[in-house]
N, C-alpha and C positions, 0 to 999 in steps of 0.2 A: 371737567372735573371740579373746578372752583367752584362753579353754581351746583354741581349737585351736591357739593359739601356744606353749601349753607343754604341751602333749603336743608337738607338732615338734620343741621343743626334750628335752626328755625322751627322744625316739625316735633324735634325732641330738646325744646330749650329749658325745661326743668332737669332732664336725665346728664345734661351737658354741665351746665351749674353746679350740677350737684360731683360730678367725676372730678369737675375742678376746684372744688373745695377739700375735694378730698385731697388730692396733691398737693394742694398748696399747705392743707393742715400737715400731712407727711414732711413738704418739703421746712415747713417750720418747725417742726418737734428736732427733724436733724439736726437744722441752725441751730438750735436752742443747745440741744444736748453737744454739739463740736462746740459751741462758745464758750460753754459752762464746764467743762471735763479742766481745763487748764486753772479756772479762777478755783474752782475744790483743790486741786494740787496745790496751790500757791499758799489757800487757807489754812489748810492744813500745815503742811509746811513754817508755815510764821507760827501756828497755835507750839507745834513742835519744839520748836526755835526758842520761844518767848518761855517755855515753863522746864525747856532743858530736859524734856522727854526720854528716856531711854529707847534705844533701840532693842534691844536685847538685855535681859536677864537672867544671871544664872541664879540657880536655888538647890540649896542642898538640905538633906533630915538631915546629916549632923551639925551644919555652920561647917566655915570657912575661919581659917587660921589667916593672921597678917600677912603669912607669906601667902598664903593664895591669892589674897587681894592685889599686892604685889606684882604676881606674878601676873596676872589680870592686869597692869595699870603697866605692864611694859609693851604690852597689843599697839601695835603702830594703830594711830586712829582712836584710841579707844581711852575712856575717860570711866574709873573704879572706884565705887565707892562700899561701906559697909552698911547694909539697912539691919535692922535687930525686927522679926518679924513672928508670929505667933499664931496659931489658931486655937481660941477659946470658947468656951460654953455660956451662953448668959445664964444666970441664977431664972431669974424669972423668966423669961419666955423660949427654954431650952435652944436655941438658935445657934450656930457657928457664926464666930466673930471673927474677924481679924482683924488683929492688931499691929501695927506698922509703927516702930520708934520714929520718933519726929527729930529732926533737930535746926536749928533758925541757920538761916545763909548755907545750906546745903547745896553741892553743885548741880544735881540730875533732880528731875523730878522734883520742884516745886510745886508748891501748893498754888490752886489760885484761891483768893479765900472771896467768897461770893458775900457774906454779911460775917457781921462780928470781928473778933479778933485772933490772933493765934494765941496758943498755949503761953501764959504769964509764968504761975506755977503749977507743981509738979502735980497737981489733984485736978488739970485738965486736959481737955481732951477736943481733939479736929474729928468733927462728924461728915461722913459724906452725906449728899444728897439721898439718898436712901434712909442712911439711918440716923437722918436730922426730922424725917415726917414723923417715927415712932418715940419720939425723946421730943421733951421742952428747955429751952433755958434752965438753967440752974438744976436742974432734976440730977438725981444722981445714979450710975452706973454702976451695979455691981459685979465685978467679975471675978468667980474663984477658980482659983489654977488646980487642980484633978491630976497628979500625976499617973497613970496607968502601964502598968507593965506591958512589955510588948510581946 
């Protein structure tokens, strides 16, 4: 049995090579992907950590009263804060915007600020990466508020 399995393999030493590349590429993408599944959870996790991430958000059309908040911040586990948030129309390129109040030392959801600085005074503004490509420095923003019946 030994010697006829290596003459088989002798007669077909390209077809053999090649079955064994293949498993061993198989057996390597596993390793790869079992080693790497844990160091993404960890990554994440710290990026989480580090910017004070929300888990969950509630949102309401009419806002929230202090006591809701409140009553929110009595949740075993659970850490409430108030954002002041908007959807608007740009003047110029008709687009839905939102608007997100800011405020400095905030406890959830920090900023991370990639260039520049944050808001000084009250005539600026934190662009995301999206809507830092269609805007330059200093350029200015117009947004008017439309109230519409419902």
């Amino acid at each position: 049995m030994g010697k006829l399995l290596w003459r088989d393999i002798r007669q077909s030493l390209g077809r053999f090579i090649a079955i064994s590349l293949i498993i061993l590429l198989g057996v390597l993408i596993f390793v790869g992907v079992k080693a790497t599944g844990p160091a993404l959870i960890d990554s994440a996790q710290s990026v989480l950590n580090k910017q004070h991430l929300t888990d969950v958000q509630i949102t309401s059309t009419k806002g929230f009263t202090n006591q809701d908040i409140q009553a929110a911040k009595k949740v075993a586990g659970a850490k409430a804060e108030g954002i002041k948030f908007k959807y608007v129309l740009g003047v110029q390129s008709k687009d839905a915007v939102a608007l997100y109040g800011f405020t400095h030392n905030t406890g959830l959801n920090q900023l991370k600020l990639v260039s520049g600085h944050l808001p000084r005074n009250h005539n600026q503004i934190v662009l995301d990466q999206r809507a830092r490509r269609l805007s330059t420095i200093d350029s200015e923003i117009l947004i008017r508020l439309v109230r519409t019946p419902i």
